[in-house]
Every structure is written in structure tokens, then in C-alpha cells.
C-alpha positions in Angstrom: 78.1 -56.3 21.6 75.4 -57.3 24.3 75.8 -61.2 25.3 71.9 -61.6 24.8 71.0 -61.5 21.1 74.5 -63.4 20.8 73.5 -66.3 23.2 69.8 -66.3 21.4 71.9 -66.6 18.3 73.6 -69.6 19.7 70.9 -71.5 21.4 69.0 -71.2 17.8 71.4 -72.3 15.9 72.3 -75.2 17.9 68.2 -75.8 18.6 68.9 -76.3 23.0 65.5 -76.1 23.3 65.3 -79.7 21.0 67.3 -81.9 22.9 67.0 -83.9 26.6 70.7 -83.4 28.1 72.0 -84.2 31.9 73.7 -80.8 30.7 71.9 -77.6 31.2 72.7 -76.2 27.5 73.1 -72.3 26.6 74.0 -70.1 29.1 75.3 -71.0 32.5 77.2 -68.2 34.2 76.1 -64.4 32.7 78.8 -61.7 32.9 78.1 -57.9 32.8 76.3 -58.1 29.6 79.5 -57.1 27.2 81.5 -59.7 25.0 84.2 -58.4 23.5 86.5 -61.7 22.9 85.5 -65.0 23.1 87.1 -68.2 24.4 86.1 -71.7 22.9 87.3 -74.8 24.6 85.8 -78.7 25.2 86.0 -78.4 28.8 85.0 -75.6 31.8 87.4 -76.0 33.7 89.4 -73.9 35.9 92.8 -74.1 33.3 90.7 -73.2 31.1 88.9 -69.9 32.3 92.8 -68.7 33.7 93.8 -69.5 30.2 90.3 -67.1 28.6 91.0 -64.5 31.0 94.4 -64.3 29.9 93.7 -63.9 26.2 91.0 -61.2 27.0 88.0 -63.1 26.5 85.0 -62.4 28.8 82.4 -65.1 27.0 83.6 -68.5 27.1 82.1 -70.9 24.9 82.8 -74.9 25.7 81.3 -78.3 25.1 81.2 -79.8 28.9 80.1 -76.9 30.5 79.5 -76.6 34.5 76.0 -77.6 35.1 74.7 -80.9 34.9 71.5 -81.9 36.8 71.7 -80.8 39.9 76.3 -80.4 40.2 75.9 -76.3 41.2 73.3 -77.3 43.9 76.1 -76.4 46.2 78.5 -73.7 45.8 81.5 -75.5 47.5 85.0 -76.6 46.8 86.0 -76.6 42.7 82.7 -75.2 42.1 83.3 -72.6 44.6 87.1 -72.1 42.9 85.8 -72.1 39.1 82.6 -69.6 40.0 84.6 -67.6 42.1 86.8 -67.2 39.6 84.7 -66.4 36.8 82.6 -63.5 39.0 86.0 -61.6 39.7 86.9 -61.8 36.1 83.6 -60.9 34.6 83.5 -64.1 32.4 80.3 -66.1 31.4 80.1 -69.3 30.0 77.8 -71.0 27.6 77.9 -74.5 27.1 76.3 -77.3 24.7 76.3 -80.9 24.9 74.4 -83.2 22.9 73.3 -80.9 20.6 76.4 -79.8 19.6 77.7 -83.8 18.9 74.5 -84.0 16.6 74.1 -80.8 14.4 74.0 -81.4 10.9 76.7 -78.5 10.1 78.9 -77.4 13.0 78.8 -80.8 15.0 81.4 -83.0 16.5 80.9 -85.8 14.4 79.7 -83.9 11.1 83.2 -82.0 11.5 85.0 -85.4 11.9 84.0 -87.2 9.5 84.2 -84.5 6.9 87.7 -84.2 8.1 88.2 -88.2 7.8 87.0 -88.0 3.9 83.4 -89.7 4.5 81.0 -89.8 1.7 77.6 -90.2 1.3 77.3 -89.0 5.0 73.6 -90.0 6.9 72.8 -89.7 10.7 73.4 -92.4 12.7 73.0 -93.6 16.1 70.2 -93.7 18.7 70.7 -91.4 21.8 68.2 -89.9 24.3 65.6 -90.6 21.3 67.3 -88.5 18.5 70.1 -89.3 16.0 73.4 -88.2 16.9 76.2 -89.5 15.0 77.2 -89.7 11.7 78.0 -92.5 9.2 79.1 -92.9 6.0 82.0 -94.3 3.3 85.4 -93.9 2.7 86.2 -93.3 -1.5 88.6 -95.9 -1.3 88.4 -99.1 1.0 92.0 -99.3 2.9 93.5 -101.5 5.9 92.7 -101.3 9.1 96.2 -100.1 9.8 95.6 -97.5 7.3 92.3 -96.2 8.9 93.7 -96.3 11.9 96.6 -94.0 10.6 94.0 -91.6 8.9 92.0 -91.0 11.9 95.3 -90.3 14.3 96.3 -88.2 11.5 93.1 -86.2 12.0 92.4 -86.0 15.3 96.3 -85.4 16.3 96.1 -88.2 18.9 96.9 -91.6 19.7 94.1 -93.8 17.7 93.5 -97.2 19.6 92.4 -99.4 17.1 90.4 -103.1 17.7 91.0 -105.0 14.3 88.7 -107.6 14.6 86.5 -106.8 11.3 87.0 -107.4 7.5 90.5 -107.4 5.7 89.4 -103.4 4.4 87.6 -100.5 5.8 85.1 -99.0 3.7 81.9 -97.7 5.7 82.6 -96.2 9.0 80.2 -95.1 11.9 81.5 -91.8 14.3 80.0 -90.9 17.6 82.7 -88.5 19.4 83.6 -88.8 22.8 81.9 -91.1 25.2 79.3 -92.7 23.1 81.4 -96.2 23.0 78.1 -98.1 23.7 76.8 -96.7 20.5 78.9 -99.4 18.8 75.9 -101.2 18.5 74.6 -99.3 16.3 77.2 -100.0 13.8 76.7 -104.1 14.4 73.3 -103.3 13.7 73.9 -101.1 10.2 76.4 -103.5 9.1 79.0 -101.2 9.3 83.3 -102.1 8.9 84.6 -99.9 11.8 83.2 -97.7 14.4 85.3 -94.7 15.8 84.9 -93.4 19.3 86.6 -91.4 22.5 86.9 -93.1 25.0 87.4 -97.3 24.9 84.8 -99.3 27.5 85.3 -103.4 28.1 81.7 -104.0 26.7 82.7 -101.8 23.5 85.6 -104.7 23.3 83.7 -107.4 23.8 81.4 -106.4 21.1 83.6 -105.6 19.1 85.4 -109.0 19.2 82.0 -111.0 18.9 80.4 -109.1 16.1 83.6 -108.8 13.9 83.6 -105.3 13.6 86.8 -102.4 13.5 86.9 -99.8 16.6 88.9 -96.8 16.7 89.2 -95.2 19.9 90.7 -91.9 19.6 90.2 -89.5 22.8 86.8 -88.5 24.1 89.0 -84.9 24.0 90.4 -84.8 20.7 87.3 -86.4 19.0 85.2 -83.5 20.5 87.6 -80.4 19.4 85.7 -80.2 15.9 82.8 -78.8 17.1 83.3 -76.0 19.2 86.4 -75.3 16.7 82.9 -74.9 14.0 81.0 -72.3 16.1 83.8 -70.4 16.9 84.0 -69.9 13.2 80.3 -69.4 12.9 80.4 -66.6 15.2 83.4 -65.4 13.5 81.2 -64.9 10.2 78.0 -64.0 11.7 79.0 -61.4 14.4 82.6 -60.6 13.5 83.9 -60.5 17.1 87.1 -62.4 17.8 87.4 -66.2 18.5 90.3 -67.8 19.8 90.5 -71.7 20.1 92.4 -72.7 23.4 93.6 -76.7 23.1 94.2 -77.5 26.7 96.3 -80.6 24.6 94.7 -83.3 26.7 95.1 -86.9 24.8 92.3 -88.7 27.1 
């Protein structure tokens, strides 16, 4: 099919033109206007473009795309390698940040905590103005050591856990990735644990004066859920073929 009413499709769905991002959502690189196969993948790197290419994808669809700000004001070095690369193979890429952590359906932290068992699931978290993680409870209050357990389980990676809350876990706060400052959030809802990416020193130190549980489990493998969900999506919306490449990175 033609890449345009599919990218239209995308940025719609995932509403681009909603959100204030440092990443430059929707499509970043155009190819010859043909998608036959489609790569999905958290990261746009060069690993992971060899790794499309070699599965016969010429659309790549990713989380942290390659434009941010101002990063492709010069066409030097990796960003030379990676566009280079892409040109000579005919691959674009299309990439969505933020709003892909907060949809209500095929998000990062939807998918997760649907996948960790949460009920009564609301939006929760403050960032850039609009809500973009998700909270809500566990049917059955366990340990800590359970919880953490659950959510390695999950997320097939290490889960760091800070036990410094209440004996049991029963309402839990997710923002995926790098949105360890959020943990505030959680203090602030009264929530028993708070489940992350990537640890910080001032997500510790809150977390040890306000009492509360943190789970830090990869800013990678927390953020695998989404892009997993729109692969799917345009799986049953366009029929064309979707392959999920997991570069297996644990950070």
C-alpha cells in the first residue's frame, strides 16, 4: 500500500498533533512511497534498521525515533551512518513518543499494567500538561517481594525494587521508561508502589522519605508494550505484515 493514508492512519490514532514532545512525532524519514513489511522496535538505531532491512521491511515503526529538537540539524557522524543507511535501503521511519506512553488503548503503560493484572485502571501522572500514566489496583494485595516478582515476570527483565512502603502492595502507579520523577505523583495519590524504567537518586530519596514501594524495571523493557500494540493494530486495520524486533536490551 502507499505509506501516506497509512502514516495519516497512525498519526490519528495516536492524536501527534495533541501532544508537546522534544520528539518530532509521525513521520521522520519517507521512503519511496511503498510499505510492504513493517518493522516495529523501541529504539532507531542503526542495529535496528540492519536488523528491518534484513527481515524485508521498508517502514520502520519505533518509539525513540531520530529527531528530537533540533539532533538532524547536522547530517554528520551516526546521523550521517543511520540516514545513509536508510536512503540506500529505501526504509522510512515513523516514530511516537509521548503519545504513545499515554494512549488509552495501545500505550506503554495501558499495555503494562493490563499485563500486570491492574483493576480499576484511571490516568495518572502529570507530564508536559497532560496525563500520561496509568494507575490502578491489584485484585489481591501481595508482598513486596511478590510484586516485585510479578512485574519481572512481565516485563522479562531484572525488576529493581525499593521496599520502603507498607507490609502489602495493593494500588500501583506505572509511567514506563524514564519518567522516574513522576514518583511524585504517587506520594501525592497515596499510592503503595510506583513502577518505572530507569532508577534516579532523587527517585530513591523520595522513595525512602515518603514510605513508598519503587520498581524499576528497564526504561527498555517497560516501553516494548506499546509499539508491540500498534504493530497489532496495523495488523487488523491494514493487513500488512508486522514483525516485532527485541534488540533484548535490559537497560
Amino acid at each position: 500500500m502507499r505509506i501516506e493514508p497509512l502514516v495519516a492512519a497512525l498519526d490519528r490514532e495516536l492524536n501527534i498533533a495533541g501532544w508537546t514532545d522534544d520528539s518530532i512525532n509521525g513521520l521522520q524519514i519517507a521512503n519511496s512511497g511503498r510499505v510492504t513489511k513493517i518493522a516495529a522496535g523501541v529504539d532507531a538505531t542503526l542495529p535496528f534498521f540492519e536488523r528491518a532491512f534484513a527481515c524485508g521491511a521498508n517502514l520502520t515503526i519505533c518509539h525513540h525515533g531520530l529527531s528530537w529538537g533540533d539532533s538532524l540539524k547536522r547530517i554528520t557522524g551516526l546521523n550521517y551512518k543511520r540516514l545513509s543507511f536508510l536512503m540506500r535501503h529505501d526504509l522510512a521511519v515513523w516514530a511516537c513518543h509521548l503519545p504513545l506512553d499515554a494512549h488509552p488503548r495501545l500505550g506503554n503503560n495501558v499495555c503494562l499494567a493490563r499485563a500486570l493484572g491492574l483493576q480499576a485502571q484511571k490516568p495518572f501522572g502529570v507530564y508536559h500538561g497532560q496525563m500520561i500514566g496509568i494507575r490502578g489496583r491489584l485484585a489481591k494485595a501481595e508482598s513486596p517481594a511478590a510484586f516485585q516478582k510479578r512485574v519481572a515476570r512481565v516485563v522479562g527483565n531484572e525488576a529493581r525494587l525499593l521496599a520502603f512502603g507498607k507490609p502489602v502492595i495493593r494500588t500501583v502507579g506505572i509511567i514506563s521508561g524514564g519518567g522516574a520523577s513522576q514518583i511524585t505523583d504517587a506520594v501525592a495519590e497515596g499510592l503503595d508502589a510506583f513502577v518505572t524504567g530507569e532508577p534516579t537518586l532523587s527517585a530513591y530519596n523520595i522513595a525512602v522519605q515518603e514510605r513508598i514501594h519503587a520498581v524499576f524495571a528497564g526504561h527498555y523493557a517497560t516501553e516494548r508494550f506499546g509499539i508491540r500494540a500498534v504493530g497489532e493494530w496495523i495488523q487488523r486495520r491494514f493487513h500488512l505484515p508486522v514483525e516485532l524486533i527485541d534488540m533484548g536490551i535490559t537497560y
